[in-house]
ZALUMLUM-951897 format. One record per atom (N, C-alpha, C, CB): residue number from 1; atom name; z, x, y. Coordinates in steps of 0.001 Angstrom, whole numbers, plus 500000, padded with zeros to 6 digits. Atoms other than C-alpha are relative to their C-alpha. Glycine has a CB too. Example, Ala and Ser with C-alpha at 12.3 -4.5 7.8 and 13.67 -1.06 7.14 Angstrom:
// residues 2
   seq   atom       c3       c1       c2
     1      N   500000   500890   498810
     1     CA   507800   512300   495500
     1      C   500000   500900   501200
     1     CB   501246   499008   500027
     2      N   499940   499180   498810
     2     CA   507140   513670   498940
     2      C   500730   499230   501090
     2     CB   498585   500414   500462
***
This chain:
// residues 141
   seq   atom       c3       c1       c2
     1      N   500000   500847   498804
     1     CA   500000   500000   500000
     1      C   500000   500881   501244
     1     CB   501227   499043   500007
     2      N   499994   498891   498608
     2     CA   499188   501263   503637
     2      C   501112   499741   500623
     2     CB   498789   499870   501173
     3      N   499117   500637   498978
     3     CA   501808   502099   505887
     3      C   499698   499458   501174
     3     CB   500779   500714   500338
     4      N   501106   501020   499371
     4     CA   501620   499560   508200
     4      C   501396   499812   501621
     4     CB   499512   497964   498530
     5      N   499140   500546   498903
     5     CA   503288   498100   511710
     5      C   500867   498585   499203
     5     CB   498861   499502   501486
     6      N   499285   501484   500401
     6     CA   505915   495462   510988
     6      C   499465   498795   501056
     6     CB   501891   500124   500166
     7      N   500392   500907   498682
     7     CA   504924   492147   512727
     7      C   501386   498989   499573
     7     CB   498026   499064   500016
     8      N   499035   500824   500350
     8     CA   507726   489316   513379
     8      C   500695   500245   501356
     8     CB   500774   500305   498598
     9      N   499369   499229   498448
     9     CA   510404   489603   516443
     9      C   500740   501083   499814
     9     CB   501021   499114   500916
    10      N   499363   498753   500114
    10     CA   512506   492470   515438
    10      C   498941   500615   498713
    10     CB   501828   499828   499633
    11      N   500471   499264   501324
    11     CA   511086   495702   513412
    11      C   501048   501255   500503
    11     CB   497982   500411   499769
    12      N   499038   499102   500513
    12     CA   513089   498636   512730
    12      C   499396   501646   499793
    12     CB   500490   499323   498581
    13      N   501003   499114   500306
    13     CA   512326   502350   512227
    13      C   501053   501354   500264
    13     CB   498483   499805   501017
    14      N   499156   498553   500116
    14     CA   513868   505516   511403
    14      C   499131   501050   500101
    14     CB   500793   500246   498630
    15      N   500963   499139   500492
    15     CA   512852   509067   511904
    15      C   500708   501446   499933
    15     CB   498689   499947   500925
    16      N   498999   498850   500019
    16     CA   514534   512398   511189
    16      C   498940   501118   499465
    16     CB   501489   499725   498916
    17      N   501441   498714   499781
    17     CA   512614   515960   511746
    17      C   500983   501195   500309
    17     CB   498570   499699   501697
    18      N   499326   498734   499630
    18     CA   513888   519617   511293
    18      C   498883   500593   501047
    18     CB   500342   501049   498588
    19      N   501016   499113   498978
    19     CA   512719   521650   514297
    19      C   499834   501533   499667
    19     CB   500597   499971   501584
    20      N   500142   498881   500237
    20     CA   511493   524623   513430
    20      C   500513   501776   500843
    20     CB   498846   499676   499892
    21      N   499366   499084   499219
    21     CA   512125   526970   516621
    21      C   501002   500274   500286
    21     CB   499791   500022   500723
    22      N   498800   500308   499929
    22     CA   515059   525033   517417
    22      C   501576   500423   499086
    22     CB   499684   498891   499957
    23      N   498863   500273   501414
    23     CA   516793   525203   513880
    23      C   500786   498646   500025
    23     CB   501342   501243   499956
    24      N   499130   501259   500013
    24     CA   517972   521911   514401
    24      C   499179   498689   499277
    24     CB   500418   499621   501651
    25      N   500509   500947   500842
    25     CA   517522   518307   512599
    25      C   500802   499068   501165
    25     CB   500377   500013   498173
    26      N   499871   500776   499344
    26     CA   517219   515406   514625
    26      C   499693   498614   499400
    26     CB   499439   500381   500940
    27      N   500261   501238   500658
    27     CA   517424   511663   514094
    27      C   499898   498950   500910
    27     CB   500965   499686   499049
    28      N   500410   500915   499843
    28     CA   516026   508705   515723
    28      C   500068   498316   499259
    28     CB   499183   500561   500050
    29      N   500021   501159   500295
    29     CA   516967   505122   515359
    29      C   499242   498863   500725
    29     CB   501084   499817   499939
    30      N   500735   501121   499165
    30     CA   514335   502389   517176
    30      C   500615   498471   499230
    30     CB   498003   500220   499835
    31      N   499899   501194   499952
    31     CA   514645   498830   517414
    31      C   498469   499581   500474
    31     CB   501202   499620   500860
    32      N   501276   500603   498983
    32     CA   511246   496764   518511
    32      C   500255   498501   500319
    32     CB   498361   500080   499200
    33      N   499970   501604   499661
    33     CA   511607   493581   520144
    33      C   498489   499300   500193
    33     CB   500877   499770   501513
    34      N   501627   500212   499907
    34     CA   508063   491979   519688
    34      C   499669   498512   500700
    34     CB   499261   500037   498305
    35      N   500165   501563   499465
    35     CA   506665   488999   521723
    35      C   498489   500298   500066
    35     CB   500876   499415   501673
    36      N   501121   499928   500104
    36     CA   503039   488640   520837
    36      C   499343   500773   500119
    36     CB   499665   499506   500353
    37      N   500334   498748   500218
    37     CA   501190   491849   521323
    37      C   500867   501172   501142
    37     CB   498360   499966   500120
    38      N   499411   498911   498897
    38     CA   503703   493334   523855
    38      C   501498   500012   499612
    38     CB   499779   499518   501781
    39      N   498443   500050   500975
    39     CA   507357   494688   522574
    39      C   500759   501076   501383
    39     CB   499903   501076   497698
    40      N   499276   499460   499133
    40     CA   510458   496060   523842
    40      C   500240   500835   499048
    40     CB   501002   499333   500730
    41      N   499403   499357   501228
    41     CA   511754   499334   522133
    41      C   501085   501041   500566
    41     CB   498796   500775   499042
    42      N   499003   499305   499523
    42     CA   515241   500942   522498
    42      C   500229   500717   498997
    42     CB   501050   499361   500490
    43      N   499814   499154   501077
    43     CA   515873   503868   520471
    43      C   501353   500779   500005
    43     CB   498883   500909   499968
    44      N   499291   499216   500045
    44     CA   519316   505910   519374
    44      C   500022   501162   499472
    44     CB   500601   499599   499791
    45      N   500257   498821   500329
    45     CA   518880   509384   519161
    45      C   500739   501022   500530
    45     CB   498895   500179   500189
    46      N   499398   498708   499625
    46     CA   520296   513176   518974
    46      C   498848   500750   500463
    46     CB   500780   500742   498833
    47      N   501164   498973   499936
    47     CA   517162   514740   520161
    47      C   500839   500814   501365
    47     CB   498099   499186   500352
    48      N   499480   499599   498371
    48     CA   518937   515445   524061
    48      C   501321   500691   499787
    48     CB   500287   498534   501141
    49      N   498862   499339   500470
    49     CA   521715   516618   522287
    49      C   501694   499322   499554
    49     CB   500089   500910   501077
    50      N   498835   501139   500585
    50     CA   524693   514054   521960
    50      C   499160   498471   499669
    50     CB   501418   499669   501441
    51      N   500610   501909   500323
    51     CA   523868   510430   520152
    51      C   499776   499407   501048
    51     CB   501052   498823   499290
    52      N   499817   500892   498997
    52     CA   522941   508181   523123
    52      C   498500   499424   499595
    52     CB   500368   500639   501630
    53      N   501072   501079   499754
    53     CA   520495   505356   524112
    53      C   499083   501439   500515
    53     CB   500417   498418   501337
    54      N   500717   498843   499886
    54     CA   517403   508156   524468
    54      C   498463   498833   500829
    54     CB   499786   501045   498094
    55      N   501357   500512   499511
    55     CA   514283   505660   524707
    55      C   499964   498534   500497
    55     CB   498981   500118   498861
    56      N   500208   501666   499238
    56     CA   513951   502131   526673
    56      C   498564   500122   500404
    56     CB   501106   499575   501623
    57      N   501143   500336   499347
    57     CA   510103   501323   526750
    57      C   499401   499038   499968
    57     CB   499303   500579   499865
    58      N   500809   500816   499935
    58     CA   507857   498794   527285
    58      C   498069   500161   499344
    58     CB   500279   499831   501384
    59      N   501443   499295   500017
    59     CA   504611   498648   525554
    59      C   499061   498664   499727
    59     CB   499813   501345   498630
    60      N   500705   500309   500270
    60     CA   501571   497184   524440
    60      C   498919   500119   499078
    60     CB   499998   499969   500589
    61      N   501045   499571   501161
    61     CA   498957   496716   521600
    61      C   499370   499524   500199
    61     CB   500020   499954   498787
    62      N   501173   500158   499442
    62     CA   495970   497247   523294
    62      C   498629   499396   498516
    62     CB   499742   501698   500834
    63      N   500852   500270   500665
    63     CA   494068   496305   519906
    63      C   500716   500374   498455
    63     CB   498739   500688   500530
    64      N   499156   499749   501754
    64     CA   495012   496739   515911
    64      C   500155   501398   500037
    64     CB   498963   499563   498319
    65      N   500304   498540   499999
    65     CA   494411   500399   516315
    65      C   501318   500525   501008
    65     CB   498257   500366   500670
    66      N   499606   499426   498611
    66     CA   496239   501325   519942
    66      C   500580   499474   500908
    66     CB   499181   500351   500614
    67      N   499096   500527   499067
    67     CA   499205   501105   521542
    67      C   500515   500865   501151
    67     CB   501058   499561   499294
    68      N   499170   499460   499474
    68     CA   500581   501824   524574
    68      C   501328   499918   500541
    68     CB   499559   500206   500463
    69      N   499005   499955   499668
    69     CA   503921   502662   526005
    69      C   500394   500874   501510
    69     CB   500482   500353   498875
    70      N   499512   499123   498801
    70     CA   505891   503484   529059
    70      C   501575   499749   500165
    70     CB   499167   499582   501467
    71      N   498644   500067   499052
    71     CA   509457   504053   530401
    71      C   500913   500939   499565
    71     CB   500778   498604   499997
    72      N   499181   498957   500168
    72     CA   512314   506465   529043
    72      C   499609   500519   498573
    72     CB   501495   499592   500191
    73      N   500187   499385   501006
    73     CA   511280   508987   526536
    73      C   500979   501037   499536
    73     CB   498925   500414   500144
    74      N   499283   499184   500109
    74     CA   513899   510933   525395
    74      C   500970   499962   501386
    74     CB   499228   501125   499665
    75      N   499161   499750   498943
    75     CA   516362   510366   528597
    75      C   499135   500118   501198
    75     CB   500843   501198   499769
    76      N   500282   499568   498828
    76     CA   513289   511311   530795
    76      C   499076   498803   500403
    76     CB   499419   501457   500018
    77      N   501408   500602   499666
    77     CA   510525   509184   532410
    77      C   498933   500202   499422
    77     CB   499614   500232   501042
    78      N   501408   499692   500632
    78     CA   507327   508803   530718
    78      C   499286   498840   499455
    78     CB   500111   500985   498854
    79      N   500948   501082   500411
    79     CA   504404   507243   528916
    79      C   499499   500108   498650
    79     CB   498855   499953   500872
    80      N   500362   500124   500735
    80     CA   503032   507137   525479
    80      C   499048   499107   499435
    80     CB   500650   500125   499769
    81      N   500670   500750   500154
    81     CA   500307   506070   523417
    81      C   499729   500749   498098
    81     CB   498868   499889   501352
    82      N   500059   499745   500883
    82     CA   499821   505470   519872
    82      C   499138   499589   498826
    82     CB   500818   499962   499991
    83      N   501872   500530   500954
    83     CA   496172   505462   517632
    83      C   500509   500127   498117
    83     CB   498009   501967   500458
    84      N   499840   499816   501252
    84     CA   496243   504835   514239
    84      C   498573   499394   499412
    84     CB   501367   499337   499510
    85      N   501366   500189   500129
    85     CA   492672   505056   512982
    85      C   500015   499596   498653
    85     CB   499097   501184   500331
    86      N   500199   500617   501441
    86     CA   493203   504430   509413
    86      C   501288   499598   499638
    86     CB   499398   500989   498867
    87      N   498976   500397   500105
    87     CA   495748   502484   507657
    87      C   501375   500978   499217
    87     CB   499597   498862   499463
    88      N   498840   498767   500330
    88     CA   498138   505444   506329
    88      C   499636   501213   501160
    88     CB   499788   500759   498104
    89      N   499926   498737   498881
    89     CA   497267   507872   509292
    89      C   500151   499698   501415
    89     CB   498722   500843   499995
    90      N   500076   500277   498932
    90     CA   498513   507587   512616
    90      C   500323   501253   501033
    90     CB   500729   498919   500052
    91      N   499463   498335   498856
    91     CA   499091   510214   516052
    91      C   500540   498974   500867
    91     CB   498486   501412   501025
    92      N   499566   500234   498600
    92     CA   501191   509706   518915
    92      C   499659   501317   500658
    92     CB   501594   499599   500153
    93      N   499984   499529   498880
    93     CA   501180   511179   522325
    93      C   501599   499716   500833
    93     CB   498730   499385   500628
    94      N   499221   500188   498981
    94     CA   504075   511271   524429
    94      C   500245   500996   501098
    94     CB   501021   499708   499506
    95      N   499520   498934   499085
    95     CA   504754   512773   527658
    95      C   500779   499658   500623
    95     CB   499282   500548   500763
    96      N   498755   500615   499957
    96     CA   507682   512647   529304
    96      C   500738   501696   500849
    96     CB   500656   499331   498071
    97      N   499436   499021   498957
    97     CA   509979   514514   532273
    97      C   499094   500712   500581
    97     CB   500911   500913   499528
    98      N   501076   499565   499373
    98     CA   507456   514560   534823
    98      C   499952   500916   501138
    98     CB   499462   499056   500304
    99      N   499985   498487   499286
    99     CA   509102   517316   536807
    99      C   499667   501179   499384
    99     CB   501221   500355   500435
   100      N   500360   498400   500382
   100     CA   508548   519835   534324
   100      C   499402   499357   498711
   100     CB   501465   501395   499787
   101      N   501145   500935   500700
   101     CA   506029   517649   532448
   101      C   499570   501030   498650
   101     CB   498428   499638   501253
   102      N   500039   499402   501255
   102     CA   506526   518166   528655
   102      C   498736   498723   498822
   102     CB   502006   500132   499456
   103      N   500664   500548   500709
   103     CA   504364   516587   525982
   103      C   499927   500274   498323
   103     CB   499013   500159   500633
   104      N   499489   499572   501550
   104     CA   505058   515972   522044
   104      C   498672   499594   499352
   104     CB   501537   499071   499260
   105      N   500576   500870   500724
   105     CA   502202   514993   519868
   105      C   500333   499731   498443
   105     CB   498817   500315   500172
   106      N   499359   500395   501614
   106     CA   503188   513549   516119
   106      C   498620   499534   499288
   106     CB   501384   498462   499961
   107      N   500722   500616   501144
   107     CA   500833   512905   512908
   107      C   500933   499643   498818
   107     CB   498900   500963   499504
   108      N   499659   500845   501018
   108     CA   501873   510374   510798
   108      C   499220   499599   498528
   108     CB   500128   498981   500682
   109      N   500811   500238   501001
   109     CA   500635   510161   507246
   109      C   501206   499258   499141
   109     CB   499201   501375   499378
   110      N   499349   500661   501026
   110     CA   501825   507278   505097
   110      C   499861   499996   498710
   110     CB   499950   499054   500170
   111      N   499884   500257   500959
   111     CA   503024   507442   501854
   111      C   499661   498879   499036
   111     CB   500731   500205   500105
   112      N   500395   501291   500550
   112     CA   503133   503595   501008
   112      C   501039   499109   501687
   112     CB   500767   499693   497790
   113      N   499744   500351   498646
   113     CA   504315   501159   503581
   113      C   500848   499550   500690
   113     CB   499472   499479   500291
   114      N   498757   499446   499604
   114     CA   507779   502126   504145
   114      C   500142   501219   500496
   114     CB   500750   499981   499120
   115      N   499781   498472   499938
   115     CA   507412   505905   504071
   115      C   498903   500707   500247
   115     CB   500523   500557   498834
   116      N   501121   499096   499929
   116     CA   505386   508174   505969
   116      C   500622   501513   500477
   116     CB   498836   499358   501100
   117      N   499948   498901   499544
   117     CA   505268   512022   506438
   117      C   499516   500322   501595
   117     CB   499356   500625   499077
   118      N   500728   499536   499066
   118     CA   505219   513352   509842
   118      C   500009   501487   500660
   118     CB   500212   499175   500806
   119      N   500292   498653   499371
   119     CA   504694   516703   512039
   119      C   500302   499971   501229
   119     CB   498695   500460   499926
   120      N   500261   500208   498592
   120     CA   505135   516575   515669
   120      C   500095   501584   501117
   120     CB   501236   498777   500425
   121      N   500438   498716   499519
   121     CA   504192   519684   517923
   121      C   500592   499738   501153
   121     CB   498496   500410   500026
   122      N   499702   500360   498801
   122     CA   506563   519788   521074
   122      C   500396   501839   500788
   122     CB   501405   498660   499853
   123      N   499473   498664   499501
   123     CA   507647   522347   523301
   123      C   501412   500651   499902
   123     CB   499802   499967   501237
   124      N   498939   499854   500319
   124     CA   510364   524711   522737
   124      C   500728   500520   501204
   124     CB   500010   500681   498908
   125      N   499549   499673   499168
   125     CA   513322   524553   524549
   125      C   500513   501349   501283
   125     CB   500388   499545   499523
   126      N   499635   499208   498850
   126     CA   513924   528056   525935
   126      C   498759   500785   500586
   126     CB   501134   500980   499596
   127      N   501073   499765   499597
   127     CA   510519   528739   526421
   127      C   498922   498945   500534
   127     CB   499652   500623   499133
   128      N   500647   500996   499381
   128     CA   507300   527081   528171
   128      C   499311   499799   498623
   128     CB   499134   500309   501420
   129      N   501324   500103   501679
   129     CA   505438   527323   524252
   129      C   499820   499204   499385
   129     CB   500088   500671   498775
   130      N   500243   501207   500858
   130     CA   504352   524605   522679
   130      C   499706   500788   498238
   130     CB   498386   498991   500783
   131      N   499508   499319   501350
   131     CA   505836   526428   519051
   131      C   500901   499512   499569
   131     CB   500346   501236   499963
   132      N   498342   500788   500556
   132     CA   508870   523699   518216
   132      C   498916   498900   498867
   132     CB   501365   498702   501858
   133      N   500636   501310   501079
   133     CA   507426   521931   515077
   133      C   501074   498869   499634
   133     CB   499489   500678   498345
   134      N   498778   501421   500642
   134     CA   509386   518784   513898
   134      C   499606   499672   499274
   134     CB   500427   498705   500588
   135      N   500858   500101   501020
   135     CA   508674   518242   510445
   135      C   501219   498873   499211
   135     CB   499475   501671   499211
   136      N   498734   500254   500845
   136     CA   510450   515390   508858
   136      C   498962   498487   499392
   136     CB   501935   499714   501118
   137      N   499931   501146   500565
   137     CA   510246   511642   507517
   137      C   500058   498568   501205
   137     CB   501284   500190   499046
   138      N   499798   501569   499435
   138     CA   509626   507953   509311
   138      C   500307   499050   499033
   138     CB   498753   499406   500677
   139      N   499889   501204   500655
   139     CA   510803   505123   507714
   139      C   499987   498488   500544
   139     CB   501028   500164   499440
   140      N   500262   501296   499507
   140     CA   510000   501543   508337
   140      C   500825   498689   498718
   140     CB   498061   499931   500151
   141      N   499747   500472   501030
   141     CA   512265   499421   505860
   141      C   499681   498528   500145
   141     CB   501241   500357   499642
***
């Protein structure tokens, strides 16, 4: 089975990723609040460094394929957008803290359509290098 978007008013979504440069393992909890093709999504995460509310955005699904998003990415300001061209493969984009304007991108490859593998390429913190891999697990239960 492909992994797939949940449809309904709430969906759910886990994601936990060792960083490679970092040495650290991070975890992500979302919520989606869905109202016909436009959702709300608040996420709890250690990525910033203590558990807190990390993401509050607003988005849209510009089509079955492509969504976008905007408002707190990680604690900072930003926007996102997210293609999924086939039904087990998807990429995001996010950028985010537009004073010193960082940008993550993630590939998603689904397992079945709970569990997908992902990658995400961000920048590492004590440098400007885009060399911080995040290599972990999404789950959609």
């Amino acid at each position: 089975a492909p992994f797939e978007k949940k449809t309904g008013l709430l969906s759910t979504e886990f994601d936990m990723q060792y960083w490679t440069q970092a040495k650290e393992t991070t975890v992500l909890g979302s919520v989606d609040v869905n109202l016909r093709n436009r959702f709300l999504r608040l996420g709890v995460g250690n990525r910033v460094g203590t558990v807190q509310l990390e993401n509050i955005q607003g988005g849209i699904h510009l089509n079955p394929s492509l969504t976008g998003r905007a408002g707190m990415i990680y604690s900072q300001p930003g926007v996102g957008v997210d293609y999924q061209p086939l039904s087990n493969l998807g990429f995001s984009l996010d950028v985010y803290n537009l004073r010193e304007v960082q940008a993550d991108v993630t590939t998603r490859f689904g397992l079945n359509k709970h569990v997908a593998l992902e990658a995400t390429l961000g920048k590492d913190k004590d440098s400007s290098a885009y060399s911080n891999w995040g290599l972990g697990l999404n789950i959609k239960p």
